[in-house]
MARGU-321586 format. One line per 3 residues: number of its first residue (from 1); their letters; for each residue x, y, z negated of C-alpha. Coordinates in steps of 0.05 Angstrom, whole numbers. Layout:
NUM> a> X/Y/Z; ...
% end
This chain:
1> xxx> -850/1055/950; -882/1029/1012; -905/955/1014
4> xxx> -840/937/1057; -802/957/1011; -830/917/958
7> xxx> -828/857/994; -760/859/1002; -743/857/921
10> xxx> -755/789/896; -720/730/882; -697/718/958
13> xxx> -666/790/956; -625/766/889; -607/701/912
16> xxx> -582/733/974; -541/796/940; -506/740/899
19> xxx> -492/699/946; -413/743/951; -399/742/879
22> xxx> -342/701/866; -351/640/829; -321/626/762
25> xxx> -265/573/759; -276/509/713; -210/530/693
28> xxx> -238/602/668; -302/572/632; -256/520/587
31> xxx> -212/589/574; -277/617/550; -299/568/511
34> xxx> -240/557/481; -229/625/459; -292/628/430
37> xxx> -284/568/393; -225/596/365; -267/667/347
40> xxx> -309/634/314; -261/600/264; -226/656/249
43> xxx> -289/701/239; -325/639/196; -249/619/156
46> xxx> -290/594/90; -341/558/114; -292/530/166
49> xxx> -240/513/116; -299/480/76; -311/441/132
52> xxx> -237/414/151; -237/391/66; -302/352/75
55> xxx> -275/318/135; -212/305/99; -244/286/39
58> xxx> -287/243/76; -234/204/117; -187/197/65
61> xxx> -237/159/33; -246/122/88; -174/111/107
64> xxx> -157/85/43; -208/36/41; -180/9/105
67> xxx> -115/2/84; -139/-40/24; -183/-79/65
70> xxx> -140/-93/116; -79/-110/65; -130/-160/23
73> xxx> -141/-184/99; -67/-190/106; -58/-231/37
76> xxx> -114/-277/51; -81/-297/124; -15/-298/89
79> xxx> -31/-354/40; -73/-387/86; -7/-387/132
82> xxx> 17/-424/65; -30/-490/77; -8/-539/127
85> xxx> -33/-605/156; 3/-654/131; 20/-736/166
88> xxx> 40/-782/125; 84/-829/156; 98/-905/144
91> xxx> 176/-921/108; 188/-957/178; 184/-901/221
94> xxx> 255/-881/262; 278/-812/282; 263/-821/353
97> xxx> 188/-845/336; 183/-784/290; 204/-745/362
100> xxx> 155/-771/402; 95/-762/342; 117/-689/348
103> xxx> 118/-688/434; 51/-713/422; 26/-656/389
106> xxx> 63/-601/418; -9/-591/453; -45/-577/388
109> xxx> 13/-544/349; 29/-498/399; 50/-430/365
112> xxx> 45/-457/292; 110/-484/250; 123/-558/256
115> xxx> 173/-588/203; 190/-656/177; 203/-670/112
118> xxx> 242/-742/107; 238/-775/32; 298/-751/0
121> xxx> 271/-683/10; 206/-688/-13; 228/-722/-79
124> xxx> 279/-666/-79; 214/-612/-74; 171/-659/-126
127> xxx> 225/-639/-166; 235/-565/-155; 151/-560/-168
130> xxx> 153/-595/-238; 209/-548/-265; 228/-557/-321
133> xxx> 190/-622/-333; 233/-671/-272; 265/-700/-319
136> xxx> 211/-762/-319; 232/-766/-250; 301/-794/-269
139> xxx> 318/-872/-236; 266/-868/-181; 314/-844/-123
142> xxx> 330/-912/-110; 258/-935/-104; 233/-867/-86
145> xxx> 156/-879/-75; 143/-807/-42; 130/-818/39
148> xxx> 166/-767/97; 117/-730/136; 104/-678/188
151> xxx> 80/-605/163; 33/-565/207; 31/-497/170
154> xxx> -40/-468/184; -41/-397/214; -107/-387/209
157> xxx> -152/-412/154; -209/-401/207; -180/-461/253
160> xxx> -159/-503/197; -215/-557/203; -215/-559/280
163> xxx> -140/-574/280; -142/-625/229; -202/-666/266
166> xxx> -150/-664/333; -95/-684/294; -132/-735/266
169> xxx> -161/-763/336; -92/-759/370; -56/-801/314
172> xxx> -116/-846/306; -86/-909/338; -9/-892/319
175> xxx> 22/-950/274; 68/-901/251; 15/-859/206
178> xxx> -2/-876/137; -53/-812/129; -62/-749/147
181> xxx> -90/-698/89; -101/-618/76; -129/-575/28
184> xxx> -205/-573/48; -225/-537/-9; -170/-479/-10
187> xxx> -177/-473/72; -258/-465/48; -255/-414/-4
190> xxx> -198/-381/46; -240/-379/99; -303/-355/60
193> xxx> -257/-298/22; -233/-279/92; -294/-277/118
196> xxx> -320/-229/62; -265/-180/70; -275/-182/139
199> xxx> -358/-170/140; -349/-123/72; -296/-86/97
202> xxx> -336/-60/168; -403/-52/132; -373/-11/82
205> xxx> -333/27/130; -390/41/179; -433/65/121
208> xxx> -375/105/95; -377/134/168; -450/146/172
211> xxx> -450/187/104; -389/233/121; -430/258/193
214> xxx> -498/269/150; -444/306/103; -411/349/162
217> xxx> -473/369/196; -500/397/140; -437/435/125
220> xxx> -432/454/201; -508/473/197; -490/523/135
223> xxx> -429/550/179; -473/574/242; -522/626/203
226> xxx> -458/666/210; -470/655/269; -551/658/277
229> xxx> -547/728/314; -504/708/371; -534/637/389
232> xxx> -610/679/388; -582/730/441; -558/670/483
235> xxx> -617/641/483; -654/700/501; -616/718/551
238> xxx> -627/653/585; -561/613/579; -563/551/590
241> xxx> -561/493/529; -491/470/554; -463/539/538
244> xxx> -488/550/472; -459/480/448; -388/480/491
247> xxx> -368/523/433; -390/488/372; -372/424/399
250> xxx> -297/448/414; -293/481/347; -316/415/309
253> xxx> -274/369/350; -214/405/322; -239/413/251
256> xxx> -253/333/263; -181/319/281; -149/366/230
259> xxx> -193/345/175; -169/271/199; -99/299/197
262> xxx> -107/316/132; -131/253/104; -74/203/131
265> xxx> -29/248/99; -70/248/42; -68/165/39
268> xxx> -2/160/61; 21/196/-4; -18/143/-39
271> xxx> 6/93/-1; 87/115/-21; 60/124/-91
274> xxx> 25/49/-96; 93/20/-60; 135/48/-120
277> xxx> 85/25/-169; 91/-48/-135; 164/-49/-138
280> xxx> 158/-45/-217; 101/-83/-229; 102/-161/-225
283> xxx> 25/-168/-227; 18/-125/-161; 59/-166/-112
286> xxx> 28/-217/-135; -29/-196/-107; -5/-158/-57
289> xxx> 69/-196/-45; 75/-147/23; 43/-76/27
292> xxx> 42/-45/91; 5/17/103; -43/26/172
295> xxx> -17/1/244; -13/63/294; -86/27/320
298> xxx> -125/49/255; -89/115/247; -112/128/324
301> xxx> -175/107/306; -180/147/245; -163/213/284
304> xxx> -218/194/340; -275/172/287; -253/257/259
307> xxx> -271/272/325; -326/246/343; -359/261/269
310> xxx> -341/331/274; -364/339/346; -435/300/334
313> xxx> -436/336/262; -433/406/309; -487/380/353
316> xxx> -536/357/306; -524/425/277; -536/463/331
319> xxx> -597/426/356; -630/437/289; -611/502/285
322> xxx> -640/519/358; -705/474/336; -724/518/280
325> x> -708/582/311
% end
């Protein structure tokens, strides 16, 4: 071979011969990848299947820990919604004055439930709360001694103190106002239980999280030796990192979603099985007086979090598996 001829194989005379193959679609490349995501399910079916009941295992867990957090969340706003700021108001006070005490606080009460309660019918509630025992009530309705007032119910234990203090400072100078009075103590311990349902309920949902990906990339990890062969020729062969994870990462974003699949269904049997037990059981609606199971935002949620687990469990298994080979 003469030196000409030499010179003329190289990298330039590569580049150049390439230069009229026919590039390969984005179109064909997620076709590929796809289909070998799909191979490698059906050639790996037990260690697959493994994975898609770890995920589900996983998420069921966590799914049904939402849905009792976020019912005990429910319950604690419900009887908070219970409380209300109460006014007191003075015997002398008219309709129309009990009007305008109202227009003055349509500001602050905006959104929350505003009733009166004149003195006939508060006597007539004293007497519904002592049961059995109004009977010592008897001869005071004509000298009734309990005052009408306005009810604010409270919405949100959270605001409870912050709309007392502006109810207070708006009715300040009114004549018409005898006191005004809530239930510091129960808005307190509302507001603290709240408060730990809320904090308890994400840390122990984002650890639950953390320890089904650990779980999943070891099981994905276990899955590729079948698979050891195929990702060692790719790599010696030169292809590029982004093809030898395309795969993985396709095949554990479905076993992710599945395995998520799996695991409403899961809790929503639970859910139909705790409703029935509720229906027959006095103690558990009194705890739980409405049980509704997870709002179409969690479920979403759920699915996506199966996702995203199964896709980073894939990658952390692949990038170990790449590291020690």
């Amino acid at each position: 071979m003469t030196p000409k001829e030499r010179s003329t194989i190289g990298l330039h005379k590569i580049w150049s011969e390439g230069q009229g193959v026919e590039r390969v679609s984005m179109l064909a490349v997620i076709g590929h990848v796809t289909r070998r995501a799909v191979e490698n399910l059906r050639r790996s079916r037990i260690t697959s299947s493994l994975t898609v009941v770890t995920i589900a295992v996983a998420l069921s867990v966590l799914s049904f820990f939402a849905l009792i957090v976020g019912n005990c969340a429910q319950s604690v706003q419900r009887e908070s919604g219970e409380m209300s700021v109460m006014v007191f108001l003075r015997d002398s006070v008219t309709p129309i004055e009990v009007d305008d005490i109202k227009k003055g606080l349509s500001d602050l009460t905006q959104g929350l439930t505003v009733t009166y309660m004149d003195k006939a019918a508060a006597l007539a509630s004293f007497r519904a709360m002592l049961g059995d025992d109004a009977s010592m009530l008897e001869g005071i309705d004509t000298q009734n001694p309990l005052p009408a007032s306005i009810n604010i119910a409270i919405s949100d234990a959270r605001h409870a103190d912050k709309l007392f203090a502006d109810v207070s400072e708006r009715l300040a100078s009114s004549t018409f106002i005898d006191s005004i009075r809530y239930s510091r103590s129960g808005v307190q311990q509302l507001k603290k239980l709240l408060r730990i349902v809320e904090v308890g309920g994400t840390v122990g949902m984002g650890f639950l999280l953390v320890i089904t990906g650990f779980i999943i990339a070891n099981t994905i990890k276990l899955a590729l030796y079948n698979h050891r062969m195929e990702i060692e020729i790719m790599e010696l062969v030169g292809a590029r990192r982004g093809s030898i994870y395309a795969p993985y990462l396709l095949e554990g974003l479905g076993q992710g979603v599945l395995g998520a699949c799996i695991g409403i269904g899961f809790v929503f049997s639970v859910y139909l099985l705790i409703s029935h037990s509720m229906a027959q059981s006095e103690l558990l609606q009194m705890v739980f007086p409405a049980f509704h199971f997870l709002p179409l935002s969690i479920l979403g949620g759920i699915v996506v979090a199966g996702a995203m687990v199964g896709m980073g469990g894939s990658y952390l298994a692949v990038r170990r598996f790449l590291a020690e080979h």
